[in-house]
VOTOR-482183 format. One line per field, with one value per residue: residue in one letter; x, y, z of N, C-alpha, C in turn. Coordinates in steps of 0.2 Angstrom, whole numbers, plus 5000, padded with zeros to 4 digits. Example, Ala and Ser with C-alpha at 12.3 -4.5 7.8 and 13.67 -1.06 7.14 Angstrom:
2
rodo	c(a, s);
n.c1	c(5066, 5064);
n.c2	c(4972, 4989);
n.c3	c(5039, 5035);
ca.c1	c(5062, 5068);
ca.c2	c(4978, 4995);
ca.c3	c(5039, 5036);
c.c1	c(5066, 5064);
c.c2	c(4984, 5000);
c.c3	c(5039, 5039);
This chain:
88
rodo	c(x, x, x, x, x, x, x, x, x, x, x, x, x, x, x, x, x, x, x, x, x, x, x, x, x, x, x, x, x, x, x, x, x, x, x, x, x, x, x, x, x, x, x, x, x, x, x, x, x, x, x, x, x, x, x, x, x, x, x, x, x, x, x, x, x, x, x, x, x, x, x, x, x, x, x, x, x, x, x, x, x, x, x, x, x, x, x, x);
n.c1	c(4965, 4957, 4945, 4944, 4943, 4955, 4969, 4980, 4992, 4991, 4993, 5007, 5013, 5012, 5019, 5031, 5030, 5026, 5038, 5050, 5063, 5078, 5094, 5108, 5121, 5140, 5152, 5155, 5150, 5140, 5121, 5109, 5099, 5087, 5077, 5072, 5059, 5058, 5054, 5042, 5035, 5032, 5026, 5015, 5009, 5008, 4998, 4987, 4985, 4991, 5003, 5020, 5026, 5039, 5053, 5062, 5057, 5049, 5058, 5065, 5057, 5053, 5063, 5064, 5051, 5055, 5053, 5061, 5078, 5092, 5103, 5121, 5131, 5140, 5134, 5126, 5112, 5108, 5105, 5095, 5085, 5083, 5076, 5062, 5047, 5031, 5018, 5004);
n.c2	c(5082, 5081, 5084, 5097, 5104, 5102, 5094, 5086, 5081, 5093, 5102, 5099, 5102, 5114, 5120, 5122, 5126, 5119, 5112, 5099, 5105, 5107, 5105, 5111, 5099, 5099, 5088, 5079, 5087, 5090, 5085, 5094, 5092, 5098, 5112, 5131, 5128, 5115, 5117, 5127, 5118, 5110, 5115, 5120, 5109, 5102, 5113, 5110, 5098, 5087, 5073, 5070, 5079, 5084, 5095, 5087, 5078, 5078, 5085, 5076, 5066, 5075, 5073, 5057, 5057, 5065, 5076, 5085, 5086, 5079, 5076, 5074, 5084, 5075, 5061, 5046, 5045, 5058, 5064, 5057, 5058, 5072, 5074, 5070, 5073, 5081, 5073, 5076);
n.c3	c(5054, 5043, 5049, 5052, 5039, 5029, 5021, 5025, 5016, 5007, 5014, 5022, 5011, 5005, 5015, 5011, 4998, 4989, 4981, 4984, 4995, 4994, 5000, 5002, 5007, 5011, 5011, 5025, 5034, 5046, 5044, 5048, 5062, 5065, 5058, 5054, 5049, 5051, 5066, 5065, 5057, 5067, 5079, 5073, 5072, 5084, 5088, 5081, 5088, 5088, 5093, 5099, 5091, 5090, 5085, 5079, 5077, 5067, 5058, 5055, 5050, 5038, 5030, 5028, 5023, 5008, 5008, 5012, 5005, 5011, 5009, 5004, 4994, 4988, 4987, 4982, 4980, 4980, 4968, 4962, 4973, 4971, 4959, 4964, 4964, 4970, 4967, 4959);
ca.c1	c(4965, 4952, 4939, 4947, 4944, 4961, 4971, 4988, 4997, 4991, 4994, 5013, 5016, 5008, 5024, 5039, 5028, 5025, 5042, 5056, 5067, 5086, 5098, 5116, 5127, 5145, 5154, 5160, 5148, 5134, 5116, 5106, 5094, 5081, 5079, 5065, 5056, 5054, 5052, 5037, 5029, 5030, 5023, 5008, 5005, 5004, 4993, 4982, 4981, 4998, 5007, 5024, 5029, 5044, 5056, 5069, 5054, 5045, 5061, 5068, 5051, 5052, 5069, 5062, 5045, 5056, 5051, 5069, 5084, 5100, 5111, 5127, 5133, 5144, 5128, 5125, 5106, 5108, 5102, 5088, 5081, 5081, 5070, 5055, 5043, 5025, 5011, 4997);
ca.c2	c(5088, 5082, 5085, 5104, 5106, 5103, 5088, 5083, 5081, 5100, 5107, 5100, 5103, 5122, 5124, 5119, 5129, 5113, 5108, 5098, 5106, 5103, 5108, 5109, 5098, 5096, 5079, 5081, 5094, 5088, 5087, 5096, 5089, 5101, 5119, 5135, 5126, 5110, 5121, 5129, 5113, 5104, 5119, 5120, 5102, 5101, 5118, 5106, 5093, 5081, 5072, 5067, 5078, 5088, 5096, 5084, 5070, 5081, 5086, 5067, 5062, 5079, 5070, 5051, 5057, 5066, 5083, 5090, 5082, 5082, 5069, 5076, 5083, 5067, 5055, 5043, 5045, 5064, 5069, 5054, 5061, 5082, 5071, 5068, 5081, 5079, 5070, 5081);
ca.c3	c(5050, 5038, 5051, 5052, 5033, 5028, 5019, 5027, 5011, 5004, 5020, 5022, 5003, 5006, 5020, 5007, 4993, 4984, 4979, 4991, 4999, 4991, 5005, 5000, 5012, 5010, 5012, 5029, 5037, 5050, 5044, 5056, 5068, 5062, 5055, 5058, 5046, 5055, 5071, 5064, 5056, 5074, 5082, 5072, 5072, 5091, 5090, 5080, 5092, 5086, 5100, 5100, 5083, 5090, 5079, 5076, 5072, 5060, 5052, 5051, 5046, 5032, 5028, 5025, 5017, 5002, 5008, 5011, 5001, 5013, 5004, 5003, 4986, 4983, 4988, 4975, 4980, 4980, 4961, 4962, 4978, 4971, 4953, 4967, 4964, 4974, 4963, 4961);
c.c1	c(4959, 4944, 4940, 4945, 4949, 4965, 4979, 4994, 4997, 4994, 5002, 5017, 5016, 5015, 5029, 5036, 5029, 5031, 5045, 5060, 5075, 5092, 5105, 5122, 5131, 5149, 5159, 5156, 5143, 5128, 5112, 5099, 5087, 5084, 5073, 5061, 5051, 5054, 5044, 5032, 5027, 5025, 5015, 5005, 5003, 4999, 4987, 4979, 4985, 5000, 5013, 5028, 5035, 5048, 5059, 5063, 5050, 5051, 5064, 5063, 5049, 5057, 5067, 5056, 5048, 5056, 5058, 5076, 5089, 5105, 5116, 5127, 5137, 5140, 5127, 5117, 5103, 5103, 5095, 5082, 5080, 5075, 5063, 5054, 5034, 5020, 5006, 4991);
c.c2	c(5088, 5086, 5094, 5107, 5104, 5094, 5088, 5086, 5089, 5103, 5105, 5103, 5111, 5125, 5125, 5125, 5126, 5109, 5104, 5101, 5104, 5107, 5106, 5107, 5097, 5090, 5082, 5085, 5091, 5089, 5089, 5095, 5092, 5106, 5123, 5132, 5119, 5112, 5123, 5124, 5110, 5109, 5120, 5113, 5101, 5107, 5114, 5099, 5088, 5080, 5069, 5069, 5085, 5090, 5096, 5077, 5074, 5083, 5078, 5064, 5066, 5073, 5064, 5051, 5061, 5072, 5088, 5084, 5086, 5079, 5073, 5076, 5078, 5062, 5052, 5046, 5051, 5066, 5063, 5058, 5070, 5078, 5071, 5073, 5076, 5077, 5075, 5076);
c.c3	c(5046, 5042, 5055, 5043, 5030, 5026, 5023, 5022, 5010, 5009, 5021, 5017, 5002, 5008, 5016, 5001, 4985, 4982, 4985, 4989, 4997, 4996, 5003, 5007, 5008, 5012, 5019, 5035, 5040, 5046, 5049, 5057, 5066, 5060, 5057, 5056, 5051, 5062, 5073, 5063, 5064, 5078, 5080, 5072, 5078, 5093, 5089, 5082, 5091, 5093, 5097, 5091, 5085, 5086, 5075, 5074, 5068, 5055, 5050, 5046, 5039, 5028, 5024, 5022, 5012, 5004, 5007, 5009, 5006, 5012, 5002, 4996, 4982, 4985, 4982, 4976, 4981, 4974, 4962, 4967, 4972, 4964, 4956, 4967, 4968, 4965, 4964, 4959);
């Protein structure tokens, strides 16, 4: 992407509108496999020439890079995760 203009970080930070993402699960309730969000991201990343960034591994990997908080409201690791804000 750099050799497009464009920084990685800005540009997935741009999608969310800078903050994470805090998604309200309930104790009990499936987290889902993806959303339109990670639909959209995977889509323009293979526009941009990504291989192998489907729906469900862009949104798992939104999920392990902090981007979307889905820890259930009784998670211990719940209120630490919504504390991460991106570094500027």
């Amino acid at each position: 992407m750099k050799s497009q203009g464009l920084d990685f970080s800005d540009w997935v930070w741009e999608m969310v509108g800078g903050q994470p993402i805090q998604n309200e699960i309930r104790k009990g309730v499936p987290v889902p496999a993806t959303t339109p969000l990670g639909e959209t991201m995977s889509k323009e990343l293979k526009r941009k020439g990504f291989k192998f960034v489907g729906p469900v591994i862009v949104y798992a990997w939104m999920q392990a890079a902090g981007i979307v908080n889905d820890h259930a409201e009784d998670c211990f690791r719940r209120g630490f995760c919504a504390r991460i804000r991106r570094k500027v």
